[in-house]
TIKOLMAR-717416 format. One record per residue (C-alpha): residue number from 0; residue in one letter; x, y, z. Coordinates in steps of 0.5 Angstrom, whole numbers, plus 2048, in hexadecimal, padded with zeros to 3 digits. Layout:
# TIKOLMAR-717416
+-----+------+-----+-----+-----+
: seq : type :  px :  py :  pz :
+-----+------+-----+-----+-----+
: NUM :    A :   X :   Y :   Z :
...
+-----+------+-----+-----+-----+
//
This chain:
# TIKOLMAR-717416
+-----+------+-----+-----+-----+
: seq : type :  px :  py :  pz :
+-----+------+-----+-----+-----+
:   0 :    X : 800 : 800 : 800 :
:   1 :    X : 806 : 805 : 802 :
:   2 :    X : 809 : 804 : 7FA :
:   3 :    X : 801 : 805 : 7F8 :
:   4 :    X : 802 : 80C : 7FB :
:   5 :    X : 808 : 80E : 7F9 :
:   6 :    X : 805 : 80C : 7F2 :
:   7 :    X : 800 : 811 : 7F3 :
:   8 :    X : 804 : 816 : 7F5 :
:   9 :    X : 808 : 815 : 7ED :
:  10 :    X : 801 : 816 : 7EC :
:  11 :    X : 7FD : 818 : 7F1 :
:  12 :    X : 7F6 : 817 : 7F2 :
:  13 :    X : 7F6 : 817 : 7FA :
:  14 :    X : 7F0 : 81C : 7FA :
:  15 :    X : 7E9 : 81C : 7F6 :
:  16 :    X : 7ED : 821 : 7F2 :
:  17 :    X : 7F0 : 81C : 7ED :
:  18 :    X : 7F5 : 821 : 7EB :
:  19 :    X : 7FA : 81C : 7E9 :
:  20 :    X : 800 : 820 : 7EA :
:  21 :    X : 807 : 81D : 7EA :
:  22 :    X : 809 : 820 : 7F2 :
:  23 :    X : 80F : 81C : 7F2 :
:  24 :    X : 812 : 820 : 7EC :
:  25 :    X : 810 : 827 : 7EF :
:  26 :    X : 809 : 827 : 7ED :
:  27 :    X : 803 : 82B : 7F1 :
:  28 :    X : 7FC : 829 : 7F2 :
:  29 :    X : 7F6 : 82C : 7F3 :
:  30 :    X : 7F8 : 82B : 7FB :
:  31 :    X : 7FE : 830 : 7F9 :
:  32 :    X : 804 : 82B : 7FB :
:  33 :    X : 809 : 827 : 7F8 :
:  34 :    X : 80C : 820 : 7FB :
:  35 :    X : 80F : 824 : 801 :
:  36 :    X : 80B : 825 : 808 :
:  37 :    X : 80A : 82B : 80A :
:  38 :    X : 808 : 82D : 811 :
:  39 :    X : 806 : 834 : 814 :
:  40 :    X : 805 : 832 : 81A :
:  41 :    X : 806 : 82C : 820 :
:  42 :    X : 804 : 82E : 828 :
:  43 :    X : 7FF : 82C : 82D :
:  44 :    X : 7F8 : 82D : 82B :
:  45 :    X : 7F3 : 82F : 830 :
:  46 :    X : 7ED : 830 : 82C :
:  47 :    X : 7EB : 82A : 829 :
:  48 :    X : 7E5 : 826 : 82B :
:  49 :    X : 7E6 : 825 : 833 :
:  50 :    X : 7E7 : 81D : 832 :
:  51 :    X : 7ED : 820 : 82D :
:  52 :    X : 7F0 : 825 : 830 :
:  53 :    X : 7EF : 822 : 838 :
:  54 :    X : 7F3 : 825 : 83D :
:  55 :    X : 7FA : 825 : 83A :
:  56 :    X : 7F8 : 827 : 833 :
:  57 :    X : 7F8 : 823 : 82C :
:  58 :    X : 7FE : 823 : 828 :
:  59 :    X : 7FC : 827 : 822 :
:  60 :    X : 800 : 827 : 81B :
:  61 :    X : 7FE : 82D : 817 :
:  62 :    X : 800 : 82A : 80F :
:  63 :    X : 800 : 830 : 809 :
:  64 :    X : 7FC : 82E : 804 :
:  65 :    X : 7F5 : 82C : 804 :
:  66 :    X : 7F0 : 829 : 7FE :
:  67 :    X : 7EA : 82E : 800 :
:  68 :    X : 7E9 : 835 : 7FF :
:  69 :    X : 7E4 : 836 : 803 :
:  70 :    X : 7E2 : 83E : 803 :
:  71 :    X : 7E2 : 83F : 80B :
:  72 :    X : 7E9 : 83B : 80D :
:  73 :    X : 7EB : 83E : 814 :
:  74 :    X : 7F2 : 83B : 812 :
:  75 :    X : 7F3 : 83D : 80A :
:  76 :    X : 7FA : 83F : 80A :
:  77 :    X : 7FB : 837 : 80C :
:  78 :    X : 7F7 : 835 : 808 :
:  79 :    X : 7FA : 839 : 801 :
:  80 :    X : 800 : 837 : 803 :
:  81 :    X : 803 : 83E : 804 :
:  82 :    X : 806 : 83C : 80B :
:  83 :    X : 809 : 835 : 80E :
:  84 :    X : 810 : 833 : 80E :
:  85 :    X : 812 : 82C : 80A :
:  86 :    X : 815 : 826 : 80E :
:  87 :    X : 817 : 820 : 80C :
:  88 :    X : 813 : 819 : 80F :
:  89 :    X : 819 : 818 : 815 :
:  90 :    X : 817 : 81F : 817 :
:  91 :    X : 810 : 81D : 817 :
:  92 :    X : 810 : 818 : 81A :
:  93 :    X : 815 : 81C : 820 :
:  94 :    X : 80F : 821 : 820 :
:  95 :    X : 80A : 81B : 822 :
:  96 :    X : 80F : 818 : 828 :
:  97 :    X : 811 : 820 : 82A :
:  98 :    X : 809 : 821 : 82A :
:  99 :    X : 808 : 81B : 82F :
: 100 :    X : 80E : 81C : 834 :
: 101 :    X : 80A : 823 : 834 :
: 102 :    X : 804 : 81F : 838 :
: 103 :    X : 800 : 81F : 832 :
: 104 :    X : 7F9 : 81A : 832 :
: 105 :    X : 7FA : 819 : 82A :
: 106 :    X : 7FD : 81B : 824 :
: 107 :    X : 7F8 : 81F : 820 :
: 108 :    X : 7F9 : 81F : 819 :
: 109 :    X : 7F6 : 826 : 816 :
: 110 :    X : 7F4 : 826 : 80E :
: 111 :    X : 7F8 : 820 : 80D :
: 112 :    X : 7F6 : 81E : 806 :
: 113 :    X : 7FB : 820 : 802 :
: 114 :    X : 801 : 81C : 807 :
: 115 :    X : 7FE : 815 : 808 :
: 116 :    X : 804 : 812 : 805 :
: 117 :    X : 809 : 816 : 809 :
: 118 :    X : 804 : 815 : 80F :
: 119 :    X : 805 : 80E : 80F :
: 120 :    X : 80B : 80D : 80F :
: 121 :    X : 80E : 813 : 814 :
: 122 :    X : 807 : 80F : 819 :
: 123 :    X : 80B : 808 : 818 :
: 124 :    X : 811 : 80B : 819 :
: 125 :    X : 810 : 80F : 820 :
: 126 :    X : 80C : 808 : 822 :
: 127 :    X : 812 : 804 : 821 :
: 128 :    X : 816 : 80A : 825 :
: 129 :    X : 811 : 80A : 82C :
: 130 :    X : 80A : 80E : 829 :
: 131 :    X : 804 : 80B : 82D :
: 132 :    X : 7FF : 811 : 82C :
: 133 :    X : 7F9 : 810 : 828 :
: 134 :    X : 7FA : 814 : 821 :
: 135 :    X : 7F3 : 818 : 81F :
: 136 :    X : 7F2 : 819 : 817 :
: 137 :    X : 7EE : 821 : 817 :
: 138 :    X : 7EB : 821 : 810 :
: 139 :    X : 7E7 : 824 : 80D :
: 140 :    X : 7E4 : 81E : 80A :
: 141 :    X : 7E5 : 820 : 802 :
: 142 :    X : 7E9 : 81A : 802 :
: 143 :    X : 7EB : 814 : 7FC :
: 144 :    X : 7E8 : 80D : 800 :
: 145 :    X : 7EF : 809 : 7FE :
: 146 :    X : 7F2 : 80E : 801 :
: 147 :    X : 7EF : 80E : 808 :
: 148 :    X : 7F0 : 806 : 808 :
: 149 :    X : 7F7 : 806 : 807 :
: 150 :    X : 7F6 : 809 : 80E :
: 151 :    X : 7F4 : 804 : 812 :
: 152 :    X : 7F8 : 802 : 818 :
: 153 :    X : 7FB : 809 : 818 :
: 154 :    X : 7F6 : 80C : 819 :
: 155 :    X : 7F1 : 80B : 820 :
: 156 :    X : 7ED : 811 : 821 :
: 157 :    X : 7E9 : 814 : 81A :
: 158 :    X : 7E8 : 81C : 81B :
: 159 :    X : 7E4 : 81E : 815 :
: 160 :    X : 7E0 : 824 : 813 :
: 161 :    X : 7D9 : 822 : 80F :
: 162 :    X : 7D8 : 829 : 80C :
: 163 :    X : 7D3 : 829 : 807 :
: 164 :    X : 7CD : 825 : 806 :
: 165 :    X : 7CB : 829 : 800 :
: 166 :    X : 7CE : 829 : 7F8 :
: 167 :    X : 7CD : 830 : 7F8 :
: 168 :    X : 7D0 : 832 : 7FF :
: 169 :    X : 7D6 : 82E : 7FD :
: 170 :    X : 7D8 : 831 : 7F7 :
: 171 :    X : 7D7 : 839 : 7F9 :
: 172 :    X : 7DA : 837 : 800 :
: 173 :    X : 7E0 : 833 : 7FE :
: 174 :    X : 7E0 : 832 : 7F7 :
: 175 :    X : 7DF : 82B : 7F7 :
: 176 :    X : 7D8 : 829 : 7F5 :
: 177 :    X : 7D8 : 822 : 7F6 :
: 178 :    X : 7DB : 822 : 7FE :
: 179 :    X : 7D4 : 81F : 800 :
: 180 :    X : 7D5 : 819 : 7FD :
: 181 :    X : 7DD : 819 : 7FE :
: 182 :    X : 7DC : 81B : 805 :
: 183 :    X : 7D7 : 815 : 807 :
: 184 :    X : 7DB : 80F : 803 :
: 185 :    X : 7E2 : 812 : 807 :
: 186 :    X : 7DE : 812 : 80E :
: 187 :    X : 7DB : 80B : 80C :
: 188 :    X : 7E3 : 808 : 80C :
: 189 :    X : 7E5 : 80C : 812 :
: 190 :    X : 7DE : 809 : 816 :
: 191 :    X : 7E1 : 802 : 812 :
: 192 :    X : 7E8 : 803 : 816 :
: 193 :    X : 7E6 : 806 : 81D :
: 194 :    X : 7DE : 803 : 81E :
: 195 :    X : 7DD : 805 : 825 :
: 196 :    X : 7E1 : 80A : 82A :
: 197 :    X : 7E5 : 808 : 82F :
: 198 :    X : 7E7 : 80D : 834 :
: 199 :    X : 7ED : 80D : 83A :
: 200 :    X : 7E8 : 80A : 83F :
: 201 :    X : 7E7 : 804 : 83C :
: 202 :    X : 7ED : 802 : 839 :
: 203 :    X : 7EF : 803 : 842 :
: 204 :    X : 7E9 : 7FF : 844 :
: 205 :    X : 7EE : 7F8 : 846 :
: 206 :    X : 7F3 : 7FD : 84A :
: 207 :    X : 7ED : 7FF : 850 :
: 208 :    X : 7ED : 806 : 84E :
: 209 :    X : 7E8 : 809 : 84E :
: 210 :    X : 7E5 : 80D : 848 :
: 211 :    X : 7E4 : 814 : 84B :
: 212 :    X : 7EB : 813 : 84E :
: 213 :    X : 7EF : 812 : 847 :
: 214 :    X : 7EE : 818 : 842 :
: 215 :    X : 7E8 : 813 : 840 :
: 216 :    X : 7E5 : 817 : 83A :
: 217 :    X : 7EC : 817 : 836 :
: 218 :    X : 7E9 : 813 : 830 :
: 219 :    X : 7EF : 80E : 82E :
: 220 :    X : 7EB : 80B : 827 :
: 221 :    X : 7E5 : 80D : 823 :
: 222 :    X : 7E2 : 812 : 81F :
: 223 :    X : 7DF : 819 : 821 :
: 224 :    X : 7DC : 81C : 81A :
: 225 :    X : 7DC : 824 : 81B :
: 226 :    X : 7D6 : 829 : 818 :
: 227 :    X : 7D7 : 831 : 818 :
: 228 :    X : 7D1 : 834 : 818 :
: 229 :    X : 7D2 : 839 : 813 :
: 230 :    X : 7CD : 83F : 811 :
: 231 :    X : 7C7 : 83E : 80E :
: 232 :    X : 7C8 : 837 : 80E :
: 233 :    X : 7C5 : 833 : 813 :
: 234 :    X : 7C0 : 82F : 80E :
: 235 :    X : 7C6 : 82D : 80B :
: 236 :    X : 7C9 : 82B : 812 :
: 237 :    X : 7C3 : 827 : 815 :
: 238 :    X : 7C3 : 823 : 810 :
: 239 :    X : 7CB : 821 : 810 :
: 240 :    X : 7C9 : 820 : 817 :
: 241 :    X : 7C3 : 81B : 815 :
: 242 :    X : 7C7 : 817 : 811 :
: 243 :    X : 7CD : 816 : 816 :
: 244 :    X : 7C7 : 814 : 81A :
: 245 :    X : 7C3 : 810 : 815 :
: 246 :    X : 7CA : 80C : 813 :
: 247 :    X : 7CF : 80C : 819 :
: 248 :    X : 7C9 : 80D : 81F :
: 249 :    X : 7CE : 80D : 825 :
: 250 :    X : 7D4 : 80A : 822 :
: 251 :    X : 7D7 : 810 : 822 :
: 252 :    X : 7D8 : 817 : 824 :
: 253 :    X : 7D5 : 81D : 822 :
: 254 :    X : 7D8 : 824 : 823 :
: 255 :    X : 7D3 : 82A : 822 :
: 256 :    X : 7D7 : 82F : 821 :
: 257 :    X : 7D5 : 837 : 822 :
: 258 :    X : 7DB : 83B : 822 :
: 259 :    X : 7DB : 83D : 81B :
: 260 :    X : 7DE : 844 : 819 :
: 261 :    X : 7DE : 849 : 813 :
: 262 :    X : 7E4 : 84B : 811 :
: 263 :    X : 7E6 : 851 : 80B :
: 264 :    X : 7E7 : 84C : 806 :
: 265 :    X : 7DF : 84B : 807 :
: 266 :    X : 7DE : 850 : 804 :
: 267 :    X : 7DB : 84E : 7FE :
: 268 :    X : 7D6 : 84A : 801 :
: 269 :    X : 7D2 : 84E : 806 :
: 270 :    X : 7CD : 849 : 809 :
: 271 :    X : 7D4 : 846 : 80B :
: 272 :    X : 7D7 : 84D : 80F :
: 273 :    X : 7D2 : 84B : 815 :
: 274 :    X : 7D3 : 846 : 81B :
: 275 :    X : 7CE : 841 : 81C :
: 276 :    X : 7CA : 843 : 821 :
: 277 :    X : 7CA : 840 : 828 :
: 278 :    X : 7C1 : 83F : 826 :
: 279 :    X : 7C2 : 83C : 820 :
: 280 :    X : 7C8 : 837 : 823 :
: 281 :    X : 7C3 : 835 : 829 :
: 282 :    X : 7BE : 833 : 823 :
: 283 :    X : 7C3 : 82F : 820 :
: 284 :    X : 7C6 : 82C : 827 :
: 285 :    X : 7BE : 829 : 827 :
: 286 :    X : 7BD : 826 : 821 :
: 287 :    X : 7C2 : 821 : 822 :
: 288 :    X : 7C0 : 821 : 82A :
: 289 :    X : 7B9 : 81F : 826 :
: 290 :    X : 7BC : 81A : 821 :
: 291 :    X : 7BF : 816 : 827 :
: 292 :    X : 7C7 : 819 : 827 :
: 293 :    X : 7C9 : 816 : 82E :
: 294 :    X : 7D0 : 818 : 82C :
: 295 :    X : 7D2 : 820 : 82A :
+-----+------+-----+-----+-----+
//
């Protein structure tokens, strides 16, 4: 499978973009990067979910690069690619133990997509030299199947986005019309890999610890889907939302985000300048309530 995708990277179809680009000779995608990794940043993260971030933080690793363009991206300097610092796959993997010798829960693998080879490698190399935390891969969902299942075994807990349920919303928001269908079947293979949570407590049970005593909601393996609630969509959201029921019921996470925030170069889409309101959020929050979502 590692040569399958050193062979995709000649000509990489890594991502539903299927740019074909010869990345090992200098070439970019449409993810903005060649062969190499580039980083932007790695540290401590405390705001992530609370069974991600815990008490010590998750160890987060910016890569550059990304295969959306959503319009509203908080971090879109990393994303275009005009930020980050290129290593090599050994000084990845030193990132990782580094991170870990920091007391992080986990390694928190952030817009991963376009370094699944690269990310292979540095995770069973730092496993060989004492890595131990769990690796979280924090996508946003617009992801090729095959490359998703090469990551088994490397990858325990699965931090995706499900952003659009709609076509439309999909291609004037992130320029990516078929993310509906490209999100599903990537969510799918993550459930596939990781099919109920697991958390600190359990894995302690046979040690007489008791579970409030032992940081307990750090989630060791499974799936979280995230939603951010943008403006003006809360239709399109509840219906993400009755899907996730309808298909995984509580096998999984839901995380219901609200901390949208406009930034300047939203100005072009002014439905989208506003917060969602605190009224609008609790109306969502309640339709998954009514669906039957115990864990959000």
């Amino acid at each position: 499978m590692q040569e399958e995708l050193q062979t995709m990277l000649k000509e990489c179809h890594l991502c539903p973009r299927n740019c074909g680009v010869d990345r090992l000779a200098g070439q970019k995608g449409f993810c903005g990067v060649d062969a190499g990794i580039m980083v932007a940043r790695a540290a401590l993260h405390m705001w992530e979910e609370p069974c991600i971030s815990g008490t010590n933080g998750s160890g987060a690793v910016f890569f550059s690069g990304c295969t959306l363009r959503c319009v509203y991206c908080q971090n879109y300097h990393i994303a275009n690619s005009e930020v980050g610092k290129t290593v090599s796959v050994e000084r990845l993997s030193e990132i990782f133990l580094e991170l870990q010798e920091q007391g992080a829960n986990n390694i928190n693998l952030v817009t991963p997509g376009q370094y699944v080879p690269h990310i292979i490698r540095a995770v069973e190399q730092a496993r060989r030299q004492g890595l131990a935390v769990p690796i979280v891969y924090n996508t946003g969902s617009y992801e090729n199947v095959d490359t998703i299942k090469a990551l088994e075994g490397i990858v325990d807990i699965y931090l995706p986005d499900f952003k659009y349920m709609d076509p439309f919303l999909a291609a004037k928001y992130s320029h990516a019309p078929d993310y509906p269908q490209t999100a599903k079947a990537a969510i799918a293979e993550m459930v596939r890999q990781q099919p109920r949570p697991v958390f600190a407590w359990e894995e302690k049970r046979g040690e007489d610890v008791p579970k409030e005593a032992c940081e307990g909601a750090v989630m060791k393996r499974g799936v979280i889907v995230r939603q951010l609630l943008l403006p003006g969509c809360l239709k399109d959201a509840r219906n993400i939302v009755r899907y996730l029921y309808e298909t995984y019921q509580n096998k999984i996470y839901v995380s219901l985000m609200s901390q949208y925030t406009p930034l300047e170069h939203v100005r072009d889409y002014p439905e989208l300048a506003h917060r969602v309101s605190r009224r609008t959020y609790d109306r969502y929050v309640d339709a998954a309530i009514a669906l039957g979502i115990t864990q959000a």
